[in-house]
C-alpha positions in Angstrom: 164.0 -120.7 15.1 164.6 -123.9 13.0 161.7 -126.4 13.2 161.0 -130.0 12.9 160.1 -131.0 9.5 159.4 -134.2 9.4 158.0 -136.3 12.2 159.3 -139.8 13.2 156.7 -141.9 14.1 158.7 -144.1 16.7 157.5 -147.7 16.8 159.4 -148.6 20.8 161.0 -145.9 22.7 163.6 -146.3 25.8 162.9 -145.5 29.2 165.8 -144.5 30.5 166.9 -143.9 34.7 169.6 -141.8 36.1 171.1 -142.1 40.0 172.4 -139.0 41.2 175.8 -140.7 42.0 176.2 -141.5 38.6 177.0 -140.2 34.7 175.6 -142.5 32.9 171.6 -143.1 32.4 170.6 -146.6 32.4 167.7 -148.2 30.1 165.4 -149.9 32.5 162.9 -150.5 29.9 161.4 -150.2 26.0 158.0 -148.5 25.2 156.4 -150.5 22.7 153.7 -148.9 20.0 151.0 -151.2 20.2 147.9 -149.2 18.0 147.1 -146.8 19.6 148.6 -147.5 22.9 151.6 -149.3 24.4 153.3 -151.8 26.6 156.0 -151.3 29.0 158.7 -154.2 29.4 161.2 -154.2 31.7 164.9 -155.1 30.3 165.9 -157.4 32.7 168.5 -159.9 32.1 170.6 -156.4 30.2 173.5 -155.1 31.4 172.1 -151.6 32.0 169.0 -152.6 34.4 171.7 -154.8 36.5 173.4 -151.8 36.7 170.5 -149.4 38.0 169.5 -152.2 40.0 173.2 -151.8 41.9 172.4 -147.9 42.0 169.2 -147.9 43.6 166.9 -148.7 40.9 163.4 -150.7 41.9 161.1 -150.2 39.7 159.3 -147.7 37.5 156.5 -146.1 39.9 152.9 -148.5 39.3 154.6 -150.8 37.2 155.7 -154.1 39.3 159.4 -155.5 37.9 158.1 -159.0 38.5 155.5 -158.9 35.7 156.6 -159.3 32.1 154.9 -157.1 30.4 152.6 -154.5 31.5 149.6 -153.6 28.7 148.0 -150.3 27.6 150.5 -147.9 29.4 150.5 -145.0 27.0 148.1 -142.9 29.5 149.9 -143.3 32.9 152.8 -142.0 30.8 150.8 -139.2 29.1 150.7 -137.6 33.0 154.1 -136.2 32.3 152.6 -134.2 29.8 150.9 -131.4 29.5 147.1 -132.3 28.3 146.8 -131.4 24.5 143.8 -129.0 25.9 145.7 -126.7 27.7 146.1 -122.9 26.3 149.7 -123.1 26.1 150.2 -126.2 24.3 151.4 -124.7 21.2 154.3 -122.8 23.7 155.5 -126.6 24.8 155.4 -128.0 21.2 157.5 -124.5 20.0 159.9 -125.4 22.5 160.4 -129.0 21.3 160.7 -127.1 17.9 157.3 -128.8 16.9 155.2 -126.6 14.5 151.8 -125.6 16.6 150.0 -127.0 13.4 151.2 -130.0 13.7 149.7 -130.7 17.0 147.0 -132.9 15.1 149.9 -134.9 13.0 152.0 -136.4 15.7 150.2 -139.1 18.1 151.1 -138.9 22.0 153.2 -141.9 21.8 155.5 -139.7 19.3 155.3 -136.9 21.9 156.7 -138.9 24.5 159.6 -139.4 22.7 160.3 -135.9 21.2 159.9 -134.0 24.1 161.4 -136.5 26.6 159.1 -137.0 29.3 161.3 -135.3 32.0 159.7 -134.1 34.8 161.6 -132.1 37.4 161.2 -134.2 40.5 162.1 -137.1 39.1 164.9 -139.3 37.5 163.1 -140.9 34.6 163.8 -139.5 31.4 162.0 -141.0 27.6 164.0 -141.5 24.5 163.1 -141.7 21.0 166.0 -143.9 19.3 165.1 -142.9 15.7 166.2 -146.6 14.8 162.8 -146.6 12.1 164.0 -143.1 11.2 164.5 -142.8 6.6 165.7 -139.4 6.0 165.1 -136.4 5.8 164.4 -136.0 8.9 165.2 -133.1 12.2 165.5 -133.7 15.9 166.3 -131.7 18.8 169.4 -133.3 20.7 170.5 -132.7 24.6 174.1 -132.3 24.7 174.7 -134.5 27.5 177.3 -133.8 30.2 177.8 -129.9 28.8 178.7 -129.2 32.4 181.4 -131.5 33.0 183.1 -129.5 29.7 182.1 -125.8 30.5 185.4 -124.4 31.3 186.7 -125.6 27.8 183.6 -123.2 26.1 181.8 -121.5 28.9 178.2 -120.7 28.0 179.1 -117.1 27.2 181.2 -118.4 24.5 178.5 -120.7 22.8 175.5 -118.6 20.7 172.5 -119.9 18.6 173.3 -121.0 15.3 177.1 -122.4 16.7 177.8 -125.1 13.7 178.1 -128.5 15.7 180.2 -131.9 14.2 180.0 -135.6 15.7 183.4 -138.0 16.0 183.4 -141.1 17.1 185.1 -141.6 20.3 185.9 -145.7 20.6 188.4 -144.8 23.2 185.9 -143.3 25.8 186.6 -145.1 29.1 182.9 -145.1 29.5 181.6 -145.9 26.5 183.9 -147.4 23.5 180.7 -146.7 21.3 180.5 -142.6 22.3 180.0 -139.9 20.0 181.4 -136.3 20.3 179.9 -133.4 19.9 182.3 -130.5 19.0 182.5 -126.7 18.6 184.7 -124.5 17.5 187.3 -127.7 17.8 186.3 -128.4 21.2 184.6 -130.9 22.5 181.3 -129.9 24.5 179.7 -133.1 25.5 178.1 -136.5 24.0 175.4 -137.6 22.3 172.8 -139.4 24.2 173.7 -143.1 24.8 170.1 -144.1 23.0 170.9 -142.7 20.0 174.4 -143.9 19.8 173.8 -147.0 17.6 171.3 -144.9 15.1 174.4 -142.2 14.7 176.6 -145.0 14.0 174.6 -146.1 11.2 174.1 -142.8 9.7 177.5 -141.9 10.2 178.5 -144.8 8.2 176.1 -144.5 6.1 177.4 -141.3 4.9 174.3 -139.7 5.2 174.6 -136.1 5.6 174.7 -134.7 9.4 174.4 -131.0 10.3 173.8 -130.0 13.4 173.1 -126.1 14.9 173.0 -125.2 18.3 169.3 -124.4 18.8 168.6 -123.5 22.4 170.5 -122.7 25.6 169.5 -122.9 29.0 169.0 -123.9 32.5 171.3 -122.5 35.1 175.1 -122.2 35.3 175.2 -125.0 37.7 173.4 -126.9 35.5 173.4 -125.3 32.1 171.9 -127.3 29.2 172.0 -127.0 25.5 170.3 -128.4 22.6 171.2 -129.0 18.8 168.8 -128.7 16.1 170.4 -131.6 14.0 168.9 -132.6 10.3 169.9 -136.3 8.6 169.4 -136.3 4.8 
């Protein structure tokens, strides 16, 4: 089990919706660190939240569209959570690849965006953009859309430890700015589309990229899998 180094403190993170009829998450809104807390502002007048408006999107449950910026929203997010308290916190921060000692080091905001902020009956997922990010750093990273590639690498030929390499893919009919993530030669899904422009800049940065496949789950349906990736 590979862990998490070095923690990015993020200073705004993306709130990010997904309607079942469609691939693509849309951005709806930015987290942004203020102290100890934050502020939730919707990004209306974008491209994405016109989009998820066209899907179904209203608004973020408690937080009316109309007002500009909503203050001190760090606990209403925290719900999605598990309380710091609880006996099995140090399971949840394992699984984000968190070191249980570190439980005192990283603030909640961080949280949120390390360990995503899913919750199962719901379509709001949290992403940290690592666009404050100075290497070294780690982070865990969904391979998205692993399903719509399965029969090209079914999950019983992907292990832990699988060596994982990112292309560019301008000629994605979804997403001229897509990145690849391949196995083996194959390509196995993307890179989230909030990280996107903070690959980019590594990538052409030269920094350098490895990336491991760290966990496998989910169901076959619905399988998902997770790089450990370092940036140096």
């Amino acid at each position: 089990m590979r862990y998490i180094e070095h923690i990015v403190e993020p200073d705004r993170l993306l709130l990010s919706w997904q309607s079942p009829n469609d691939r693509l998450r849309k951005f709806v809104a930015e987290l942004i660190r203020t102290g100890d807390d934050a502020n939730l502002v919707y990004l209306k007048g974008s491209e994405d939240f016109s989009k998820a408006q066209n899907l179904g999107f209203n608004e973020y449950p408690g937080f009316a569209v109309e007002k500009e910026v909503h203050e001190n929203v760090l606990g209403s997010f925290m719900k999605r959570l598990p309380p710091r308290s609880r006996g099995d916190f140090d399971r949840f921060l394992k699984a984000l690849r968190i070191k249980p000692e570190a439980k005192d080091e990283i603030s909640d905001f961080a949280l949120l965006g390390y360990s995503g902020a899913k919750l199962p009956d719901d379509d709001y997922t949290i992403i940290h953009p690592f666009g404050n990010a100075s290497p070294p750093f780690e982070l865990m990273l969904p391979v998205e859309g692993y399903r719509h590639y399965q029969e090209q690498l079914p999950l019983a030929g992907l292990s832990e430890s699988m060596q994982a390499v990112f292309e560019a893919d301008p000629d994605n009919e979804f997403d001229p700015k897509a990145i690849k993530i391949i196995i083996n030669n194959v390509t196995i899904g993307y890179v989230c589309r909030g990280l996107t422009g903070s690959f980019h800049k590594w990538m052409d940065a030269g920094l350098a990229i490895s990336a491991y496949v760290e966990r496998i789950n989910g169901t076959v349906e619905r399988p998902k899998v997770f790089l450990y990736v370092s940036i140096k």
